[in-house]
FILODO-694190 format. One line per field, with one value per residue (C-alpha): residue in three letters; y, z, x; residue number from 1. Coordinates in nm, 4 decimals. Layout:
BEGIN
res	(ALA:...)
y	(Y:...)
z	(Z:...)
x	(X:...)
n	(NUM:...)
END
This chain:
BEGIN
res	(UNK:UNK:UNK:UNK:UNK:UNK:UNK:UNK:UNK:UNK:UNK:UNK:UNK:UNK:UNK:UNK:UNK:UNK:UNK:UNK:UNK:UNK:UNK:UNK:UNK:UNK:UNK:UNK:UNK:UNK:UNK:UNK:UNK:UNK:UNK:UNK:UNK:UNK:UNK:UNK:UNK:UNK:UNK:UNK:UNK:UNK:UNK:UNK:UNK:UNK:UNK:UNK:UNK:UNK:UNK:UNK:UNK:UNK:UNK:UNK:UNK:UNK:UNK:UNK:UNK:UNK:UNK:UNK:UNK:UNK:UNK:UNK:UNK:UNK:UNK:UNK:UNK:UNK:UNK:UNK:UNK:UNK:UNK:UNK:UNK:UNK:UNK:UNK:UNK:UNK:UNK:UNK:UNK:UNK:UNK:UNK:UNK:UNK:UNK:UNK:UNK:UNK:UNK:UNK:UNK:UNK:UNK:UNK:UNK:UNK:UNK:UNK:UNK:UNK:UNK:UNK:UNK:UNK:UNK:UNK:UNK:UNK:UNK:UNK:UNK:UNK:UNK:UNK:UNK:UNK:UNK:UNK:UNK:UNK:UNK:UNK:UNK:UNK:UNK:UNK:UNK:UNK:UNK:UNK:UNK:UNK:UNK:UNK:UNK:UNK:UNK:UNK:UNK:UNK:UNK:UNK:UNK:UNK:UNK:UNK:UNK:UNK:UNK:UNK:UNK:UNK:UNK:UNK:UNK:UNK:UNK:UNK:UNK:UNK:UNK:UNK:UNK:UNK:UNK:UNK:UNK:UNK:UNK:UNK:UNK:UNK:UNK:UNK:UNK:UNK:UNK:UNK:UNK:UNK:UNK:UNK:UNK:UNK:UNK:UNK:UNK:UNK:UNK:UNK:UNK:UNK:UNK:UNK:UNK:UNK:UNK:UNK:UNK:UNK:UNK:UNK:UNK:UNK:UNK:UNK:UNK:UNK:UNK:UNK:UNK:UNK:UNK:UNK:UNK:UNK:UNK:UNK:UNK:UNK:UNK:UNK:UNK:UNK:UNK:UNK:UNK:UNK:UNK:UNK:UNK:UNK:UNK:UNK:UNK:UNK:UNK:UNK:UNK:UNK:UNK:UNK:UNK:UNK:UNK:UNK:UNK:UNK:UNK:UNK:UNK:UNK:UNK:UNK:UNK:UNK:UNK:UNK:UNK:UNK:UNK:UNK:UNK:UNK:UNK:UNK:UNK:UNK:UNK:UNK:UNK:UNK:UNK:UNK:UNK:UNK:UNK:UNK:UNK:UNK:UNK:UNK:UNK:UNK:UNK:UNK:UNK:UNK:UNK:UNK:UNK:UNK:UNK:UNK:UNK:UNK:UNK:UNK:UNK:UNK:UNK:UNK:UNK:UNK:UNK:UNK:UNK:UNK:UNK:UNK:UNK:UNK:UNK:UNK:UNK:UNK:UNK:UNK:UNK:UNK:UNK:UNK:UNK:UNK:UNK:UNK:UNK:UNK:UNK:UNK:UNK:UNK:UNK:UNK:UNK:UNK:UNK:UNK:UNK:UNK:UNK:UNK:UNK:UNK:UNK:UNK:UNK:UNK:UNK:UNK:UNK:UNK:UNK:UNK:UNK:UNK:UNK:UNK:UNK:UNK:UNK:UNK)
y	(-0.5659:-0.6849:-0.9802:-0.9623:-1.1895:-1.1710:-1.2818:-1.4552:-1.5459:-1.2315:-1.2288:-1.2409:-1.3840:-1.1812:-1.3718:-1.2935:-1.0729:-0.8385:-0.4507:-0.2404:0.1077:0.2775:0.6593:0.7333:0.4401:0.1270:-0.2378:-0.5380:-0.6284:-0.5111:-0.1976:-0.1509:-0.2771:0.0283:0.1412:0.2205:0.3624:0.4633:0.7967:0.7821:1.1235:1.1629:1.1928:1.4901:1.6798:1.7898:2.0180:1.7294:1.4828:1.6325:1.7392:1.3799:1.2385:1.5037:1.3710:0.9999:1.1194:1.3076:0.9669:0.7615:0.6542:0.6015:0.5267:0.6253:0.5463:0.7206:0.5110:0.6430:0.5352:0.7821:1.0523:1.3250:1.1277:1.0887:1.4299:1.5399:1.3103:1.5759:1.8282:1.5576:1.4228:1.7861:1.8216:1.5256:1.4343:1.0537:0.8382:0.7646:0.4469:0.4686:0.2476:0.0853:-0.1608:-0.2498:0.0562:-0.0006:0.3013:0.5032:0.3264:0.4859:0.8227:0.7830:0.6824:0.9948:1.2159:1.1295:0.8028:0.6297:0.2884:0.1511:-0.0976:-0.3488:-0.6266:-0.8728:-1.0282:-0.7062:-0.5693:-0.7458:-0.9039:-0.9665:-0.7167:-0.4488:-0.5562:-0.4999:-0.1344:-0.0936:-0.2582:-0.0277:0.2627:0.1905:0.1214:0.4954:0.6891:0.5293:0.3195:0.0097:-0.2320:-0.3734:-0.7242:-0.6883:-1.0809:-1.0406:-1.3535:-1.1623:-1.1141:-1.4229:-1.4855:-1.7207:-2.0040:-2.0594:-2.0086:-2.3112:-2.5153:-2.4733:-2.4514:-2.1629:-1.8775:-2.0669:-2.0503:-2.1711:-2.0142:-1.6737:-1.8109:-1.9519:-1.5752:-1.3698:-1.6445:-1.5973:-1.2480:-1.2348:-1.4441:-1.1949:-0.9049:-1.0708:-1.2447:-0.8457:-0.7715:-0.6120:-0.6531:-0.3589:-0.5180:-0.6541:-0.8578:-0.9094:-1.2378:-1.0438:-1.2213:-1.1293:-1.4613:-1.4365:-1.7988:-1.8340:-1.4838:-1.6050:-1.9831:-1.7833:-1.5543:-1.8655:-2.0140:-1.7102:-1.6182:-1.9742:-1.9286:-1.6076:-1.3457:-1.0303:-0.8068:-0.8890:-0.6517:-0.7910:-0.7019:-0.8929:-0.6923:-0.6170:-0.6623:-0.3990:-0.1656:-0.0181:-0.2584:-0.5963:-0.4746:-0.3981:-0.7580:-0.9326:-0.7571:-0.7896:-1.1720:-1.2177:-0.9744:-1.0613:-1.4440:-1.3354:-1.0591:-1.3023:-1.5586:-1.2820:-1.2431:-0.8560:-0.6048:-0.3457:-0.3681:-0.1978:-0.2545:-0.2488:-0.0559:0.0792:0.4155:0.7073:0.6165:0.7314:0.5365:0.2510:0.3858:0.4029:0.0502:-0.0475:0.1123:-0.0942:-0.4101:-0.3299:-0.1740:-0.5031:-0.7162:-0.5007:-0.4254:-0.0378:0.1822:0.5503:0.7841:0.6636:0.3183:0.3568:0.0596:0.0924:-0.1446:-0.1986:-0.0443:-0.1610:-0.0751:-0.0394:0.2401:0.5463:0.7559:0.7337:0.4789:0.4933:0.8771:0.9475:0.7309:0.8242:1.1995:1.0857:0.9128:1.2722:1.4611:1.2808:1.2302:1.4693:1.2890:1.0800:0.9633:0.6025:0.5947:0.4225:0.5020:0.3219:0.4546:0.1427:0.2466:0.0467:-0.0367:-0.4263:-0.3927:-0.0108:-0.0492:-0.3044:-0.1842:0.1445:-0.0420:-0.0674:0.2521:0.6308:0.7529:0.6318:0.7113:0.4378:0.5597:0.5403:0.6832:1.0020:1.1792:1.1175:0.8760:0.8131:0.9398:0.7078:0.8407:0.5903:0.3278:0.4964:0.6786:0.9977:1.2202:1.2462:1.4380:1.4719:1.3096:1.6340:1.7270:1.4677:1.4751:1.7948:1.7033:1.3561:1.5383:1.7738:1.4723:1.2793:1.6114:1.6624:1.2997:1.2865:1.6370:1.4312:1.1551:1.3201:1.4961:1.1778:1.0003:1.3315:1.3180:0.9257:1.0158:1.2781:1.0428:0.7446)
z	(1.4141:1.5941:1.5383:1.4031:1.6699:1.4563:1.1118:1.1774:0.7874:0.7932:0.9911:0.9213:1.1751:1.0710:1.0438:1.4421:1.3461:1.5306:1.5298:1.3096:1.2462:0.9278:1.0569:1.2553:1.0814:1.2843:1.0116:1.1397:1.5420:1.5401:1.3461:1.0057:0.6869:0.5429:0.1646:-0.0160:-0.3642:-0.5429:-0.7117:-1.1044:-1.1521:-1.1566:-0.8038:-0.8644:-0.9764:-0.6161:-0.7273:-0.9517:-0.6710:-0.3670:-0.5481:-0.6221:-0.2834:-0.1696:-0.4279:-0.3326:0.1014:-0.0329:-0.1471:0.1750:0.1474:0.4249:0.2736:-0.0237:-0.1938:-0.4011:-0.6193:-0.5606:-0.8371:-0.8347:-0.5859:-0.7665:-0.6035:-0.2745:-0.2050:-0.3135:-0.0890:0.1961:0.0883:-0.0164:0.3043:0.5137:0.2586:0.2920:0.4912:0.4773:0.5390:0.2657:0.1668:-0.0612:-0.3347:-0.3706:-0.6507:-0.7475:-0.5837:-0.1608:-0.1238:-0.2464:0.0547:0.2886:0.1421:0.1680:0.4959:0.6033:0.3885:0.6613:0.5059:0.7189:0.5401:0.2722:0.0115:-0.0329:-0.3045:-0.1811:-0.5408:-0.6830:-0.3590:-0.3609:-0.1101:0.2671:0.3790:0.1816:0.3240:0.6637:0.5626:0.5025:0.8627:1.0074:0.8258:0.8760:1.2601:1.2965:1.1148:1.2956:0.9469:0.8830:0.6129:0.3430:0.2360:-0.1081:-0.2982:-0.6207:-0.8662:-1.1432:-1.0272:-0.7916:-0.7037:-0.9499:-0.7052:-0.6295:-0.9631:-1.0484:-0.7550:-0.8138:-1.2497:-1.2400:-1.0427:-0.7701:-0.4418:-0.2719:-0.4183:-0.3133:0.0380:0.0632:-0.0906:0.1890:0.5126:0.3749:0.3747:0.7480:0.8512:0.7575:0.9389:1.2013:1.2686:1.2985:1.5744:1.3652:1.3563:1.2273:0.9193:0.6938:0.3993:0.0519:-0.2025:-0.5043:-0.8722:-1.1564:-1.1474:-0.9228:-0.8468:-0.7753:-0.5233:-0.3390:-0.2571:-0.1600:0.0888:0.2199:0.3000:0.3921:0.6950:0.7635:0.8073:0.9938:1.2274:1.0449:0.9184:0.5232:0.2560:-0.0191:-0.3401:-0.7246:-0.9049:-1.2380:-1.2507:-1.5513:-1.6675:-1.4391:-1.5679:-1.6018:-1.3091:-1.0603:-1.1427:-1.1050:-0.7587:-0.6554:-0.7000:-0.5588:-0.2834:-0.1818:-0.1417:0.1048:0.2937:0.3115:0.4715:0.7191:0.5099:0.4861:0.6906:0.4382:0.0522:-0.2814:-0.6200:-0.8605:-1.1963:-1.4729:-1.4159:-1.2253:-0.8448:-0.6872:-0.8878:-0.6551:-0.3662:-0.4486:-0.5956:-0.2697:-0.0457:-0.2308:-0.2112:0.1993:0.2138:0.0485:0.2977:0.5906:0.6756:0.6065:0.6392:0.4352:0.2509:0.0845:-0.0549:-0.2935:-0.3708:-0.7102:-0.9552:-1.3219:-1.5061:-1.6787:-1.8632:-1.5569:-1.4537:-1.2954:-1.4380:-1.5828:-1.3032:-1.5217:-1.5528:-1.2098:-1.0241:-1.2443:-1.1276:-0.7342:-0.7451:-0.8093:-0.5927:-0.3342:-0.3291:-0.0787:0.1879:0.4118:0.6702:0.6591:0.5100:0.2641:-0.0494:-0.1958:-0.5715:-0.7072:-1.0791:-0.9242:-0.6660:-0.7115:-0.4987:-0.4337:-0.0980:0.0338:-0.0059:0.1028:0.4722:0.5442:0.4370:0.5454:0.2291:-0.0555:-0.3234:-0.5231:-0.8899:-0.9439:-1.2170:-1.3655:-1.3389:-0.9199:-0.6712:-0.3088:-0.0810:0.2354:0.5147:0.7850:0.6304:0.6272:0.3486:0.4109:0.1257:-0.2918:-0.5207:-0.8822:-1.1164:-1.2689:-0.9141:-0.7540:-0.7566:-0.6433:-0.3671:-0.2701:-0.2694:0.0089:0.1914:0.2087:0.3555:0.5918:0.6984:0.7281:0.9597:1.1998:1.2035:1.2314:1.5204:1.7097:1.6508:1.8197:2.0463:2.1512:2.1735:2.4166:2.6574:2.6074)
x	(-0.7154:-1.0003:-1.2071:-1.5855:-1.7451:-2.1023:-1.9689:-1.5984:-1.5543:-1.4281:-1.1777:-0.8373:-0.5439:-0.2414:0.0905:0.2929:0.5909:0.8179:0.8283:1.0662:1.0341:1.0729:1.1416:0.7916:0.5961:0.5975:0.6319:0.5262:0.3439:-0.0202:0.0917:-0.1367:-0.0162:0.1398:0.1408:0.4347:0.5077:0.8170:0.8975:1.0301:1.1362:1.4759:1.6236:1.8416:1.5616:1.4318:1.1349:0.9790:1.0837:0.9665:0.6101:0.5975:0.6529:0.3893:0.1037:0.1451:0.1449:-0.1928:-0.3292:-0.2309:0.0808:0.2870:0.6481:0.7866:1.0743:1.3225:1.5643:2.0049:2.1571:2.4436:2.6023:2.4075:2.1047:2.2602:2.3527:2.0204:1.8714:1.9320:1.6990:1.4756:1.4221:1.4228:1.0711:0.9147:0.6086:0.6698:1.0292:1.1939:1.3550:1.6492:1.6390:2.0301:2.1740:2.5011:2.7083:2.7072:2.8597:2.5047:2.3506:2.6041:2.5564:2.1907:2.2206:2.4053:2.1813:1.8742:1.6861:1.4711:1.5849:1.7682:1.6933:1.9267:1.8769:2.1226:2.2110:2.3797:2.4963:2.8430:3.0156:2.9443:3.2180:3.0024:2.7237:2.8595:2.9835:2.5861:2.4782:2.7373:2.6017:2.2577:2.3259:2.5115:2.2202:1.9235:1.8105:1.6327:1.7035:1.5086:1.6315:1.4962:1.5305:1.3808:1.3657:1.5125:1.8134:1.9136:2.2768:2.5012:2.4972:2.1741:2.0753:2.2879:2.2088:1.7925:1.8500:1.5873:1.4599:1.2539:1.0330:1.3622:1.5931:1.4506:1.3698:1.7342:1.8720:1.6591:1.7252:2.1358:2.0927:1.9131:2.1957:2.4513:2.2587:2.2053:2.5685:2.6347:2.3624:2.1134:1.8009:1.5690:1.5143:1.2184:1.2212:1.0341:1.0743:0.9345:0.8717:0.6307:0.5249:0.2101:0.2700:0.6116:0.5793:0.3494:0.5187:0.7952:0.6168:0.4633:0.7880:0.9549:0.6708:0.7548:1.0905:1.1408:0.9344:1.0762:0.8248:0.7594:0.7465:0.4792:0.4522:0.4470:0.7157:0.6767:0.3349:0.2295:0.0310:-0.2569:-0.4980:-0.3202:-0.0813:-0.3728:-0.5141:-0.1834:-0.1574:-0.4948:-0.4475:-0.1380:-0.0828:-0.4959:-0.4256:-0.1413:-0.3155:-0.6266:-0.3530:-0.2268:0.1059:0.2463:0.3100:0.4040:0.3181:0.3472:0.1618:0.3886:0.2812:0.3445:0.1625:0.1310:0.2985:-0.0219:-0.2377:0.0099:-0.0852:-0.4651:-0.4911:-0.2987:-0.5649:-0.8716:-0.7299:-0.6766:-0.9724:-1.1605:-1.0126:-1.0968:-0.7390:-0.7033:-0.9755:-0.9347:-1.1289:-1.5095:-1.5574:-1.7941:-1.9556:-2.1834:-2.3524:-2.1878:-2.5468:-2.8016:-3.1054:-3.2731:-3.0814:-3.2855:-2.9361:-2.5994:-2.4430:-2.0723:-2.0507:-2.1751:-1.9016:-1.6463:-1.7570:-1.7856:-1.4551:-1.2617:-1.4753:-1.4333:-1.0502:-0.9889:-1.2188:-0.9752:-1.2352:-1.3592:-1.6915:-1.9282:-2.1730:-2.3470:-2.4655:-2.7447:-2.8868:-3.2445:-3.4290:-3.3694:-3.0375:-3.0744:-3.1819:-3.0639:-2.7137:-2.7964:-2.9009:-2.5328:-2.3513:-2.3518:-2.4621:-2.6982:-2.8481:-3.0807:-3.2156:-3.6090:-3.8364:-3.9003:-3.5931:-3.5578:-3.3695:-3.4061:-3.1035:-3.0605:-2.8635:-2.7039:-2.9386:-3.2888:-3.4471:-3.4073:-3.5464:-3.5437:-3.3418:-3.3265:-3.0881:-2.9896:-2.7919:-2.7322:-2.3702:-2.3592:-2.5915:-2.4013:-2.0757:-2.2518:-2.3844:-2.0853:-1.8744:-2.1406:-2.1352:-1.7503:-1.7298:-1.9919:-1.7525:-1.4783:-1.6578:-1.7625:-1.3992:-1.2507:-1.4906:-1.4544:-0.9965:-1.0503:-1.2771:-1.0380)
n	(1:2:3:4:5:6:7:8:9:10:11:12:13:14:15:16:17:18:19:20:21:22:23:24:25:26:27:28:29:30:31:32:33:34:35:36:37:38:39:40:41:42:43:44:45:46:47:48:49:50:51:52:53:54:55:56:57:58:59:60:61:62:63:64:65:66:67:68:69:70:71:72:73:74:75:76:77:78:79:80:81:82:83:84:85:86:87:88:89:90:91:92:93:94:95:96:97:98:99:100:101:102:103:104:105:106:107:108:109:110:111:112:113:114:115:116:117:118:119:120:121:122:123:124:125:126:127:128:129:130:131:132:133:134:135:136:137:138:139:140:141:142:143:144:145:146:147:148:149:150:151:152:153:154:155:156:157:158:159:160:161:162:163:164:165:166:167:168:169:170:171:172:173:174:175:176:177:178:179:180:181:182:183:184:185:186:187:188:189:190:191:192:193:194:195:196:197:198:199:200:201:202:203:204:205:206:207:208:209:210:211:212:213:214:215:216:217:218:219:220:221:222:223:224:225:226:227:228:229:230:231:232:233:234:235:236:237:238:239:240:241:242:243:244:245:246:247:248:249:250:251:252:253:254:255:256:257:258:259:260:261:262:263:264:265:266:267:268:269:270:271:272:273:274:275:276:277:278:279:280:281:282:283:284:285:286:287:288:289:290:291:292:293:294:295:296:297:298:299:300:301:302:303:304:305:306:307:308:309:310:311:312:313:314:315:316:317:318:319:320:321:322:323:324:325:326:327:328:329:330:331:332:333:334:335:336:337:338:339:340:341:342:343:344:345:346:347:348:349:350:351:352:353:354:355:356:357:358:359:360:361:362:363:364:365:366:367:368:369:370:371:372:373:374:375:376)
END
């Protein structure tokens, strides 16, 4: 990413890591921190799967991935994978032998949580596989379900322990020669995940996989991720994440997008930025964002609104987005465009009318971003 020269507390030095690819989408290097989500319709259902993976590539992401927990899984993996517009990682526990079929059956990687994978000759099997059908790997450690022996060397699930689980692991894949891997130290301890991602980007230059596992519902897991997974980006930690919740998977991949897009990191779609209301609101601030939010889901190019209920911050926020709008008195705001105040509309259609705008604004865009990619 580049630096901002004007106002460096903003920047952010990402963590030095090498390059892996996960089908077309480069992890790690100076590639973007991609999103990933998981599917949880059942995997042998390929209609409800497939339209699934679709709706969560609509909303940004850039990875999905589909859990194999049996061959009926596996061998519907194939078609899976000939429909989707993203790579797929395949999800494996306890049974290697699903992460060779997957393998065969066209997945761009394969999960592998190295405490319920079995032994190192499986393992192996899995490198072999992965190495014949063009996969990466996934070291997946997750604190919940640490190997026996370090669970009785550390007492408890631990920083180390999980550090110590994925630097094993690495060892293994790379004593074989391969090394298109990346690695995550998950917990649902917000705490304990993110010692462990400390130490881990300490400890090795694979790409890392961040994410707090477990984390809950939308509301409490959104939080939980915010905190934890925003510490690390802020500390230049992750080269591929996914919020972990208890909801709808693209809900994932949306609250994934904010907390990039907060830090500066991912740029997509309109970031509305809005006051919480009071009663000095020229209109209904709630209702009107709530509205703006779906409208504007299908708008993928970077941009910003600003919707201010007053003119005590009204303005001034509307100086440094595309779009404004700042409520006033007697049924009327003031629309800003680029910064300037442009012209007045009234409450009554102003949605309407800001939905117009903000297409408008993103076809110039658009326009000038085409226009800048031919010249270069």
């Amino acid at each position: 990413m580049s630096l901002n020269e004007i106002r460096p507390w903003r920047n952010i030095y990402r963590r030095k890591s090498r390059q892996i690819h996960v089908g077309n989408v480069p992890v790690g290097g100076d590639a973007p921190i991609s999103v990933q989500t998981m599917t949880n319709t059942l995997t042998h259902d390929v209609k409800a799967t497939i339209a699934q993976i679709q709706a969560c590539a609509d909303a940004g992401a850039d990875i999905v991935r589909v859990s194999c927990p049996d061959e009926a899984a596996t061998n519907a993996m194939h078609e899976i994978v000939r429909e989707s517009p993203v790579p797929l990682v395949a999800d494996i526990h306890f049974h290697y032998k699903r992460a060779i079929e997957a393998a065969e059956a066209g997945a761009a990687c394969l999960r592998i949580n190295p405490g319920n994978i079995g032994s190192p000759e499986r393992v192996r099997e899995v490198i072999k596989a992965a190495r014949d059908h063009n996969c990466s790997i996934r070291i997946g450690v997750n604190g919940g379900s640490l190997e026996k022996h370090l669970l009785d060397k550390y007492g408890e699930p631990c920083p180390d322990a999980m550090i110590e689980s994925g630097m094993d692991h690495i060892r293994i894949l790379q004593d074989n020669d391969f090394h298109e891997f990346k690695i995550s130290v998950k917990a649902s301890d917000v705490f304990m995940s993110a010692a462990a991602y400390q130490g881990l980007a300490e400890a090795t230059d694979a790409p890392i996989h961040i994410g707090i596992t477990e984390a809950g519902g939308l509301t409490s897991g959104t939080i939980k991720s915010a905190i934890g997974l925003g510490n690390l980006l802020w500390m230049g930690i992750g080269d591929t994440m996914r919020v972990s919740l208890s909801a709808d998977p693209v809900e994932e991949v949306k609250v994934g997008f904010e907390i990039l897009k907060s830090l500066g990191l991912r740029h997509r779609g309109v970031n509305i930025i809005s006051c919480p209301s009071c009663a000095r609101q020229g209109f209904n601030v709630i209702d009107t964002v709530a509205e703006l939010e779906k409208r504007l889901e299908h708008i993928k190019t970077p941009m910003s609104l600003s919707i201010i209920g007053c003119v005590v911050n009204g303005p001034g926020e509307a100086l440094m987005t595309d779009v404004g709008f700042t409520g006033g008195g007697a049924g009327s705001g003031m629309v800003y465009m680029a910064g300037k105040q442009d012209h007045k509309t009234d409450n009554a259609g102003m949605v309407d009318h800001i939905v117009d705008l903000v297409e408008q604004r993103a076809a110039v865009l658009d326009a000038q971003n085409a226009q800048d990619t031919a010249a270069e």
